[in-house]
ZAMARGU-4260 file (C-alpha; in steps of 0.2 Angstrom, whole numbers, plus 5000, padded with zeros to 4 digits):
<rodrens>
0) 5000/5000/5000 | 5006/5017/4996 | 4996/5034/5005 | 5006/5050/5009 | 5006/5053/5024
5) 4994/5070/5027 | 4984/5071/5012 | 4976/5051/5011 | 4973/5050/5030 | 4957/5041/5025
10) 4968/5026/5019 | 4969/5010/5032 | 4985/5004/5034 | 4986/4984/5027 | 4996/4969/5035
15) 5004/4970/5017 | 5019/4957/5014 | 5035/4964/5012 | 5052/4958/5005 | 5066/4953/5014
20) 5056/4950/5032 | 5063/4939/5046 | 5060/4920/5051 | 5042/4922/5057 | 5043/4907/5070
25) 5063/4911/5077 | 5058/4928/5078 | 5042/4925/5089 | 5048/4913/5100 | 5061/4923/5108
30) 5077/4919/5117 | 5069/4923/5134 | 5052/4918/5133 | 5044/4911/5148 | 5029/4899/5143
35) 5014/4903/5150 | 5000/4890/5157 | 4985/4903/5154 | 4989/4908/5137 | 4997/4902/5122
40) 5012/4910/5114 | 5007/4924/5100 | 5011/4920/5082 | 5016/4932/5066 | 4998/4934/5063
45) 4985/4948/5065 | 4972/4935/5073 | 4984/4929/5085 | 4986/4949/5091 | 4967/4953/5090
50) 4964/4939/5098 | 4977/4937/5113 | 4980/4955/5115 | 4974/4967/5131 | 4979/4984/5134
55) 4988/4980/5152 | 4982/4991/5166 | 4998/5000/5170 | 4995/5009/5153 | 4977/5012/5156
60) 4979/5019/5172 | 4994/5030/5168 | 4984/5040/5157 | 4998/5055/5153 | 5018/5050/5148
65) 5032/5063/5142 | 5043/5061/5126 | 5059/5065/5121 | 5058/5067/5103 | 5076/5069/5102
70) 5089/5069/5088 | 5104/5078/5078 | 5088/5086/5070 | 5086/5096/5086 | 5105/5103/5081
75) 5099/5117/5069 | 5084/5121/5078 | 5073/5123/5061 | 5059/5111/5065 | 5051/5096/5060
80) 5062/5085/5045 | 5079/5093/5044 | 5087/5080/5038 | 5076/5076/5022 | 5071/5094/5020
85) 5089/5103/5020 | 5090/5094/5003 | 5074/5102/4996 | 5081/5118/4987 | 5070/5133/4992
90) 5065/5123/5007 | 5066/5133/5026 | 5078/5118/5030 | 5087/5121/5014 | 5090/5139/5018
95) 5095/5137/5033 | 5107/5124/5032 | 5117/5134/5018 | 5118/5149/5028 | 5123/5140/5042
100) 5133/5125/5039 | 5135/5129/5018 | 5125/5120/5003 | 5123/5101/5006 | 5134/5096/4990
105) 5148/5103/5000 | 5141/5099/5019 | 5127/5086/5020 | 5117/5080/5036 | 5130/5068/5040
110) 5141/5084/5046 | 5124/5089/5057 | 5126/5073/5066 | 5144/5077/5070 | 5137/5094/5077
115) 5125/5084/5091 | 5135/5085/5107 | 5121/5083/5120 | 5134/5095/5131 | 5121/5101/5142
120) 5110/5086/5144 | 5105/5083/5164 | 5092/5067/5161 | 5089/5065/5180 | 5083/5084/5179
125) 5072/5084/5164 | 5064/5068/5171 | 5061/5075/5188 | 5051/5088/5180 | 5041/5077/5170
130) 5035/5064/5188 | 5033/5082/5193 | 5018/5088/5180 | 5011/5071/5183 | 5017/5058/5168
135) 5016/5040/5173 | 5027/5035/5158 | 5041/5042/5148 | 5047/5039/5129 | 5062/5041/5119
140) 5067/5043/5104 | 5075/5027/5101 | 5078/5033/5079 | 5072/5042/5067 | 5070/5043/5049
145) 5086/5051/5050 | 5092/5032/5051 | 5103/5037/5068 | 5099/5023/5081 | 5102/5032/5098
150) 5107/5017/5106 | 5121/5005/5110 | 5114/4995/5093 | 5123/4980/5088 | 5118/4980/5067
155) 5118/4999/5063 | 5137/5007/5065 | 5129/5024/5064 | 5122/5025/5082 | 5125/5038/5097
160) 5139/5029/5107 | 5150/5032/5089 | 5144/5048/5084 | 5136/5063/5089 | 5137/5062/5109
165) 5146/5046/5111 | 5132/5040/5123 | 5121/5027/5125 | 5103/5039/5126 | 5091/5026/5126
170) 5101/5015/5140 | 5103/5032/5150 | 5085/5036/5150 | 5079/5021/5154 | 5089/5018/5170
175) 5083/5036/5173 | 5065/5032/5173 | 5064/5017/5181 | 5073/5027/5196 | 5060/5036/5197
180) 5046/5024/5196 | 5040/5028/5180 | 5034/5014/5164 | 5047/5016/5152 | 5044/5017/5130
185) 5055/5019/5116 | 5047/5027/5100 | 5056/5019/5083 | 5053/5029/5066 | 5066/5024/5056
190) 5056/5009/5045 | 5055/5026/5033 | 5072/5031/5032 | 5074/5020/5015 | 5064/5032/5004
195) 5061/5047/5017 | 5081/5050/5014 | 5082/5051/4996 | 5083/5069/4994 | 5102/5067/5001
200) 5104/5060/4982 | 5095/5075/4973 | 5102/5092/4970 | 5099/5108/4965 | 5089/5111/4951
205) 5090/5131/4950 | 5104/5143/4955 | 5123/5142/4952 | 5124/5125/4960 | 5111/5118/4947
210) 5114/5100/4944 | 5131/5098/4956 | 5124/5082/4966 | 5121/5082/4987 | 5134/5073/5000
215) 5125/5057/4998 | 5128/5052/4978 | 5147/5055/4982 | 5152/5050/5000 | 5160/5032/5003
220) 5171/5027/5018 | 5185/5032/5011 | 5181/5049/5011 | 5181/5049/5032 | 5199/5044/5033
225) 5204/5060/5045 | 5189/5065/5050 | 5178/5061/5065 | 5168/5048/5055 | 5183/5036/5049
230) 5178/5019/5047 | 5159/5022/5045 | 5152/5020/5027 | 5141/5035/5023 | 5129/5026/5012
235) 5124/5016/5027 | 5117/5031/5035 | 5112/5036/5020 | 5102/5021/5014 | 5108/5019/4995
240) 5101/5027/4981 | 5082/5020/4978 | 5073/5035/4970 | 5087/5049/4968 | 5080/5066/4958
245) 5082/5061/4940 | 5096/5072/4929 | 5089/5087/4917 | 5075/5094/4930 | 5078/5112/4930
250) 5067/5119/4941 | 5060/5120/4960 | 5043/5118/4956 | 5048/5100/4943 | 5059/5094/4959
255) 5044/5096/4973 | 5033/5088/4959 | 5045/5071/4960 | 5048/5072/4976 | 5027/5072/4980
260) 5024/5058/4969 | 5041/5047/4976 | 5049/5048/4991 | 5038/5059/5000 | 5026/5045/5000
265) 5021/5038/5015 | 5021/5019/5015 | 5022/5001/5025 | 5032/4992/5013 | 5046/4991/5003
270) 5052/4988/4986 | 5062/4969/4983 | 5077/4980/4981 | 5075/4985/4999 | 5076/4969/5004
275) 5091/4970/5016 | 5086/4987/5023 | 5072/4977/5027 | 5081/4964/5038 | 5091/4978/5046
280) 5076/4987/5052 | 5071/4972/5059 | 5088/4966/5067 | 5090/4983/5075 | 5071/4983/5083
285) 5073/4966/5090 | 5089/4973/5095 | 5080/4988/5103 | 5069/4978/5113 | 5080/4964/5118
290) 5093/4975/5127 | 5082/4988/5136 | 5066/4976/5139 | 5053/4992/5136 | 5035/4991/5141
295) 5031/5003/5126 | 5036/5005/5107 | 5031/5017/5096 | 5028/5016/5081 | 5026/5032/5068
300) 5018/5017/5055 | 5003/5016/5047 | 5000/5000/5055 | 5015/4990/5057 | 5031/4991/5045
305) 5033/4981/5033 | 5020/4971/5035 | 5023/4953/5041 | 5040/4958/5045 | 5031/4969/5059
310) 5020/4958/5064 | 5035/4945/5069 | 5043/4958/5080 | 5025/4961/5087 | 5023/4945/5093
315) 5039/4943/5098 | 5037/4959/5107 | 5020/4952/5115 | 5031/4934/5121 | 5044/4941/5129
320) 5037/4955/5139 | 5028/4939/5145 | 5045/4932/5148 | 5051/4947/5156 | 5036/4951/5166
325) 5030/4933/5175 | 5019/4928/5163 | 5010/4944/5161 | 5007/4955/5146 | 5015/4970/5150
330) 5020/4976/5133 | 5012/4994/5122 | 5012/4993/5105 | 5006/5010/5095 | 5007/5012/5081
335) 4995/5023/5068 | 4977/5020/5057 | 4973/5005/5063 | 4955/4998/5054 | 4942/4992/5069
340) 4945/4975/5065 | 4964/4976/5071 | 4962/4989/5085 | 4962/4977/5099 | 4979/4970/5094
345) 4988/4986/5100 | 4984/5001/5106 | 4980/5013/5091 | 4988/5031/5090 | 4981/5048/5084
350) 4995/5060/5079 | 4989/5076/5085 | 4970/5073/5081 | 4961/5064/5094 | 4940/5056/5091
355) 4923/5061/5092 | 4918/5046/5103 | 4923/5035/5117 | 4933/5022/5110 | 4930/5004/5113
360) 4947/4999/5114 | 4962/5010/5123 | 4970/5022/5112 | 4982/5036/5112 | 4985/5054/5105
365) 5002/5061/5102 | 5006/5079/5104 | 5020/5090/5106 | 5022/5109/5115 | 5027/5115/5097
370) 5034/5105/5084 | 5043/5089/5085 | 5062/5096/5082 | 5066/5110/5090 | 5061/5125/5084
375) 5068/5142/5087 | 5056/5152/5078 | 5042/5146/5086 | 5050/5148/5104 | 5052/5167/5097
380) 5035/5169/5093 | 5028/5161/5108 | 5021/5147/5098 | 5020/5134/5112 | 5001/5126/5116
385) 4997/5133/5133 | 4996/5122/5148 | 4977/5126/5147 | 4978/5118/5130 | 4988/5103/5137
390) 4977/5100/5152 | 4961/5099/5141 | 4967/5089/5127 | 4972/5077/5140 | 4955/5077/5148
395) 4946/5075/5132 | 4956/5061/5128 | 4954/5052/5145 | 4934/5055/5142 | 4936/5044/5127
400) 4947/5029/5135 | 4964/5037/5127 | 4979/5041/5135 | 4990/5059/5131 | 5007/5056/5126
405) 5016/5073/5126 | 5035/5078/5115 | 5044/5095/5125 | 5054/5097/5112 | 5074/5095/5115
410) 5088/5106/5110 | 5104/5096/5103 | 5114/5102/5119 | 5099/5092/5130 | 5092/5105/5136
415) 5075/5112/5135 | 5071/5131/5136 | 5061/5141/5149 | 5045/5144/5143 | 5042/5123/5140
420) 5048/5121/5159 | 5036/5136/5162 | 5022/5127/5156 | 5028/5110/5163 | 5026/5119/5180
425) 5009/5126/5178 | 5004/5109/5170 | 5011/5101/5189 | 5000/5112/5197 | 4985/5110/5189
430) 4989/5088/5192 | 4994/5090/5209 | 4976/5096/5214 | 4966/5087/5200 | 4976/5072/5194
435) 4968/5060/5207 | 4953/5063/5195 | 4962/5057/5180 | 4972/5041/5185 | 4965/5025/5183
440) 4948/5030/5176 | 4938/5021/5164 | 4924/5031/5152 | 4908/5033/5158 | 4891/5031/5151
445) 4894/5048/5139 | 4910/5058/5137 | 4906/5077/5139 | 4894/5091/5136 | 4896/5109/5133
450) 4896/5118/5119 | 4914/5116/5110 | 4917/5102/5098 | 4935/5097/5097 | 4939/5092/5079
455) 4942/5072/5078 | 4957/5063/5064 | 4976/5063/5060 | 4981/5082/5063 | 4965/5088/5069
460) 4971/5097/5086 | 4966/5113/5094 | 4978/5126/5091 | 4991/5132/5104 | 4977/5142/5114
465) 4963/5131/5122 | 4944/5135/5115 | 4936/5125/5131 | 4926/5135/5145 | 4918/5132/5160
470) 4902/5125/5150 | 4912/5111/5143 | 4914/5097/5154 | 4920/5077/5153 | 4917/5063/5161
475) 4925/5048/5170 | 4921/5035/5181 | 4931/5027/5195 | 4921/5011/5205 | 4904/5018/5210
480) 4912/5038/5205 | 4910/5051/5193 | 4922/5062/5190 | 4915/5078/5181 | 4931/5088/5173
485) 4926/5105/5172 | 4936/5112/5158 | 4938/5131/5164 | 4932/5142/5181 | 4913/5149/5177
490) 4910/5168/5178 | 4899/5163/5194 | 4909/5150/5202 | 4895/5139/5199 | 4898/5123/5191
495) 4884/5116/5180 | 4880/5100/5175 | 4867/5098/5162 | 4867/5079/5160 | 4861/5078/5181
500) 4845/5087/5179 | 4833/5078/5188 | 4825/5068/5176 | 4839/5066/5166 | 4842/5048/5157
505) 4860/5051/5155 | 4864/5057/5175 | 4852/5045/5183 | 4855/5038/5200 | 4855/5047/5215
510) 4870/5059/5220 | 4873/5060/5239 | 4889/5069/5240 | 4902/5081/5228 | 4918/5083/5233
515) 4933/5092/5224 | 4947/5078/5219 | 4960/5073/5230 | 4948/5084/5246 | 4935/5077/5256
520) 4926/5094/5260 | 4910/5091/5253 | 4904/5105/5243 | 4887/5114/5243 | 4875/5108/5225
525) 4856/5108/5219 | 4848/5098/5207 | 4837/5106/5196 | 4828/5101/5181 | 4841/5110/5170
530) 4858/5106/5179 | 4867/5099/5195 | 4873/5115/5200 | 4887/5115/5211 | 4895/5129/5221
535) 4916/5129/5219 | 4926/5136/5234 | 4934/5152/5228 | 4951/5146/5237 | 4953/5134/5223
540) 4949/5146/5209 | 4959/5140/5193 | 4959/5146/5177 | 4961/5128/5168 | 4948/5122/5177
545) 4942/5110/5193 | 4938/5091/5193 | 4922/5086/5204 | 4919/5069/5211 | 4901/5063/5212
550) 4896/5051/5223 | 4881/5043/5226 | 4870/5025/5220 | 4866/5023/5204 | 4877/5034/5196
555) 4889/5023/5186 | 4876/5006/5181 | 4877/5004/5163 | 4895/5014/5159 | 4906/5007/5145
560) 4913/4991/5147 | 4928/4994/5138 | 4941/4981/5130 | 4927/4967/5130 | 4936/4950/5136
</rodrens>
């Protein structure tokens, strides 16, 4: 199947067979696999996933993690896909890099890599900050489509303990986190790199440059004799030339027009040429997950790559968290446009979108404070979603059995800046008095009223200030508790809830008692026949908003039950 990527987000991503996979059976059984009395191991195969497969309650009560979207992409601090856009003549990247660094025929990404030093990276303080605005779990960038493996990796020479910081990232991280109690996920984007890196073999179709080929058509090992990259073959970071711009295009607009219908196209397989990229991908990902034993991967895949290739590492994945874990299933898959028929064989991932309704299975959305790669100009302009914005998206989602799954975007020294830790602070507050209303909820019997409709899909979010009032609110459940998530402070300091008028179909049951989460005052409330109407204590005024708890009889009887056994 071939989609790209933001304009055929209708498209469901297949379980198409690609070239070049692993041994289906060796792969699946796993070095360290325990066997299991209660379930039978999983195979390559979607109906062994769909059908052995539940969401394990660590992840569905953590509801909120924090990534680390890190890579020498951060180095220039120009934003999302710097190393596939800095070879796109016209491009921001392109403009950029050649002002910077100087024009890719001469100075290519693999010099970029060479810049990342990580100088100023403090781990234990970033991840303190993140127990500290409330995450439960934490991801890293374990590759990109940038084709850098940021660990100690065993079948890709161009990974982070060689080049760039000379550190193992992911193995730093992950002892890190555990410290400090938290679920530990590595996110893996490079079953792309093959095609996404092509523009490395282009060049310039317009200027004084025009037709003088990029780094990548040039570069072997050889050419590193000397230099800080001695003994690593270029073309392995590079991938080989696939798709490279055909000679005689003259201009920009021709270029883009290639690229569009080539290697900008987002797909799950791979061409029979690709047939050892394919194996690997796959050696490395096992890899991946044999050395740091994650509970999550992340997968930025329509479905899973390469098709059955994928769904070996799945289910070895699947059968050695068993191993690993005492015969439980403790293992996260995401992964992206997953049809209904597959959905409860991982858990599905909304890139900054989110849905319109509570979601049978769990799920999650993926967001970041700005863009994915750090970005300058957008910490100039004050571009960064509020903590308003953050807290309601993460509410919303949690209303619809989703989890939130946050980037703060990294600079290449480690570092992030002080308006994200500004925001992380106010995000802390706003948890420490309203969390207990968030963590380890289940959806409720409707997810929300009020007037603002979020907009659901692949890149559907809100933009970086939060529409929601006090007249939006979202519901949870926790045992015979509702928990009411009023999404902002009403003019009055009256709470109302419309779907607990007396009467009311949706709100029935009896309520008894309303407390504020994490307080057992209880608070002063009505029913009416147009709304519960409850009066909030002006002490705990907050601009983002309140989470009531409503207890009672009655009140939960016919909620979701969600992830059917």
């Amino acid at each position: 199947m071939t989609v790209n990527r933001r304009d055929a987000l209708g498209m469901m991503a297949g379980g198409m067979m690609a070239g070049g996979g692993i041994a289906g059976p060796a792969l699946a059984a796993g070095s360290r696999v325990a066997s299991s009395a209660a379930a039978a191991p999983f195979t390559a195969d979607w109906n062994s996933l769909t059908q052995g497969y539940h969401a394990p309650d660590w992840y569905r009560d953590a509801k909120f993690g924090i990534w680390a979207h890190w890579s020498a992409q951060c180095v220039p601090e120009e934003g999302d896909w710097y190393a596939r856009n800095m070879y796109l003549q016209g491009s921001r990247a392109n403009k950029a890099h050649v002002a910077k660094y100087g024009h890719p025929s001469d100075v290519g990404y693999l010099e970029v890599v060479g810049k990342w030093h990580a100088e100023k990276w403090q781990p234990e303080r970033l991840l303190d900050l993140y127990v500290a605005a409330g995450a439960k779990y934490f991801v890293a960038l374990a590759g990109h489509h940038d084709n850098v493996d940021t660990f100690a990796s065993a079948h890709h020479d161009w990974n982070t303990l060689r080049v760039g910081p000379k550190r193992d990232i992911i193995g730093t991280w992950e002892r890190a986190a555990r410290a400090r109690g938290l679920r530990f996920g590595v996110s893996n984007h490079g079953a792309h790199a093959w095609h996404w890196l092509q523009t490395a073999y282009g060049y310039d179709p317009e200027g004084p440059r025009a037709g003088q080929r990029y780094d990548a058509s040039r570069l072997t090992t050889a050419d590193g004799r000397g230099t800080w990259w001695q003994g690593l073959d270029p073309q392995a970071l590079y991938t080989g030339r696939t798709m490279p711009l055909p000679d005689g295009v003259r201009t920009i607009a021709e270029a883009e027009a290639i690229h569009a219908r080539t290697d900008e196209l987002w797909v799950e397989d791979a061409p029979a040429a690709q047939a050892a990229f394919v194996r690997n991908w796959a050696l490395r990902c096992r890899d991946l997950l044999d050395r740091y034993r994650p509970d999550l991967i992340y997968f930025d895949d329509y479905g899973l790559p390469f098709g059955q290739t994928g769904l070996e590492i799945a289910a070895h994945f699947y059968n050695a968290s068993r191993g690993w874990s005492d015969g439980r299933l403790e293992a996260v898959i995401n992964a992206k446009m997953m049809p209904a028929e597959r959905r409860m064989g991982l858990v599905e991932d909304v890139e900054r979108g989110g849905k319109d309704h509570i979601e049978t299975y769990p799920w999650q959305t993926d967001t970041c404070l700005g863009n994915w790669h750090y970005d300058r100009a957008l910490y100039e302009r004050d571009g960064y979603k509020s903590a308003a914005t953050i807290i309601h998206t993460l509410c919303d989602v949690v209303s619809k059995n989703g989890n939130l799954l946050l980037s703060v975007p990294m600079r290449g020294d480690g570092t992030i800046d002080e308006k994200e830790e500004a925001i992380l602070t106010e995000i802390a507050g706003w948890m420490h008095l309203n969390g207990a209303a968030i963590y380890g909820t289940r959806p409720w019997r409707i997810h929300a009223e009020g007037p603002t409709k979020p907009a659901s899909g692949m890149f559907a979010e809100n933009g970086p200030k939060s529409p929601y009032t006090g007249r939006d609110v979202r519901y949870v459940r926790s045992g015979d508790d509702v928990h009411a998530l009023v999404m902002g402070w009403p003019a009055d300091g009256i709470a109302r809830l419309t779907l607990f008028a007396t009467g009311s179909i949706i709100g029935r049951g009896s309520v008894a008692r309303i407390t504020l989460a994490g307080d057992t005052t209880p608070l002063a409330f009505r029913r009416t026949g147009q709304a519960l109407e409850v009066t909030l204590p002006p002490a705990r005024r907050h601009a983002i908003g309140v989470a009531l708890v409503l207890s009672g009889t009655g009140l939960t009887e016919g909620s979701l039950v969600s992830q059917p056994t």
